[in-house]
C-alpha positions in Angstrom: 75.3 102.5 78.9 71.4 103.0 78.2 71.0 103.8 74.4 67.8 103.9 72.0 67.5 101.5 68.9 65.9 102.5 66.1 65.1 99.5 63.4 64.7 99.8 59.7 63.9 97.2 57.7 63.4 95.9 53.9 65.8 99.0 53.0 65.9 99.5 49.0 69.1 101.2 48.6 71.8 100.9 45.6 75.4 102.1 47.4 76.6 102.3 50.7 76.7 106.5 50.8 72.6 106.0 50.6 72.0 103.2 53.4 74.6 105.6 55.1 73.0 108.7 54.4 69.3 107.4 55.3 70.6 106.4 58.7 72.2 109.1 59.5 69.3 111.4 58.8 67.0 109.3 61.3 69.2 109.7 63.9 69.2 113.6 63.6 65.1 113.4 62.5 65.3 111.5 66.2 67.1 114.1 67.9 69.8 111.7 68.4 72.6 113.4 66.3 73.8 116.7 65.8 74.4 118.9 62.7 77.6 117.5 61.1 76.5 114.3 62.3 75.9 113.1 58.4 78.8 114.6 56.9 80.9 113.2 59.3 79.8 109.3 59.0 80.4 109.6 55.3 83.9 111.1 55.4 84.6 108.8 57.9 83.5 105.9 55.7 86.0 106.9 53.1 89.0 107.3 54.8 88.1 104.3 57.2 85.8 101.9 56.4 83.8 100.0 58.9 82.5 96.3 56.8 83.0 93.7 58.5 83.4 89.9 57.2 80.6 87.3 58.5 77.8 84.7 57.7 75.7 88.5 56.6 78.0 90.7 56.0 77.4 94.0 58.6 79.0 97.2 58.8 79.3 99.6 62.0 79.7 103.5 60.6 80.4 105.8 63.8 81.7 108.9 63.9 82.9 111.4 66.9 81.0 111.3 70.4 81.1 115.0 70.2 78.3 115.0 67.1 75.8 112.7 69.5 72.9 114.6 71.7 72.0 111.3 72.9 73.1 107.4 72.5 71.3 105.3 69.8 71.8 102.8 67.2 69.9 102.7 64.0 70.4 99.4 61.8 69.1 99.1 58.7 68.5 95.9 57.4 68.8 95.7 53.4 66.5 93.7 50.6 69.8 94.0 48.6 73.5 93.9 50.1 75.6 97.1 48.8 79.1 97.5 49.0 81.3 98.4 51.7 84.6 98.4 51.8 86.1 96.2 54.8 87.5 97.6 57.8 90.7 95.3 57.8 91.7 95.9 54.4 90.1 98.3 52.3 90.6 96.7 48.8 88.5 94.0 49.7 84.6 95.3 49.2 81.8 93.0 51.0 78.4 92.7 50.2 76.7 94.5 53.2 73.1 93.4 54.2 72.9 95.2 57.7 74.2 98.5 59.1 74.4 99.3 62.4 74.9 102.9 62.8 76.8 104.0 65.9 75.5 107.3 67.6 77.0 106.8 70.8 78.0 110.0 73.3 80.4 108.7 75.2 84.1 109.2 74.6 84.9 105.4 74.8 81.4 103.9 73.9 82.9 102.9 70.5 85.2 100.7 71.6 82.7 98.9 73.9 80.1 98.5 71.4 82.2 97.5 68.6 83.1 94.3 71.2 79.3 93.9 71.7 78.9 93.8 68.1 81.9 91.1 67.2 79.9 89.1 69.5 76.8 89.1 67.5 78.3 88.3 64.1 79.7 85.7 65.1 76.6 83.4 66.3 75.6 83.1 62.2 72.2 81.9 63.3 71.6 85.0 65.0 72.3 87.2 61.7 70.0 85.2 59.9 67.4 85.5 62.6 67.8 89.6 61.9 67.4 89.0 58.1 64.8 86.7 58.3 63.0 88.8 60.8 59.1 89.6 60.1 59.0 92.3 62.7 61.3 95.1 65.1 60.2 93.2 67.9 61.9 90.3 66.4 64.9 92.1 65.5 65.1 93.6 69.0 64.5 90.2 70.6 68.3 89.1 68.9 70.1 92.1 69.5 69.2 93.1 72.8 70.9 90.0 75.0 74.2 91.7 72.5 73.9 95.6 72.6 71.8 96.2 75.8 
């Protein structure tokens, strides 16, 4: 499954709705996502969250294939961390310091990805790698042998 990345780094936002919300809007500013597509990732954030515990704490916000023109993940790497809730158990809240937004157009891709994904946050040396990163390149370099 080909898909586009789209990197964003040294983010300033204050709560996860605004990393969310930012993201989201590149994605349709990219032609990636649909109308809707926004809404839907931050309804979907509140009724199931998507943090996920690691070295750098990372959340995964997708919403439906059907609000996707074309596959492509946008992460957003933050100066801050902001709050997410955790996918597991939602009264736990983690300190979020990358998002990788899901805009995939495949019934199924989800699933896939999300595997891809568990894979990366668990080599911790990696995360640091995408925090510490000077450059896309470098960022692209460390999730590509994952996502691609």
């Amino acid at each position: 499954m080909s898909h586009s990345t789209l990197i964003y780094r040294n983010l300033e936002c204050s709560t996860s709705s605004e990393i969310l919300s930012f993201l989201a809007d590149k994605l349709k500013d990219e032609g990636f996502a649909k109308d809707g597509y926004k809404e839907a990732i931050l309804k979907r954030e509140v009724e199931y969250p998507t943090g996920l515990p690691a070295a750098i704490k990372i959340a995964i916000p997708h919403c439906d294939h059907t609000l996707v023109n074309e596959s492509a993940i946008a992460m957003g790497i933050l100066n801050n961390p902001v709050d997410f809730q955790a996918m597991d158990d939602p009264s736990i809240t983690l300190d979020v310091q990358i998002v990788i937004m899901l805009a995939l157009n495949e019934p199924h891709g989800h699933i896939e990805m999300l595997q891809k994904i568990i894979s990366l946050i668990q080599n911790s040396e990696d995360l640091k790698k995408i925090i510490e990163a000077k450059s896309d390149e470098a960022i692209l370099e460390v999730v590509k042998s994952y996502l691609d």
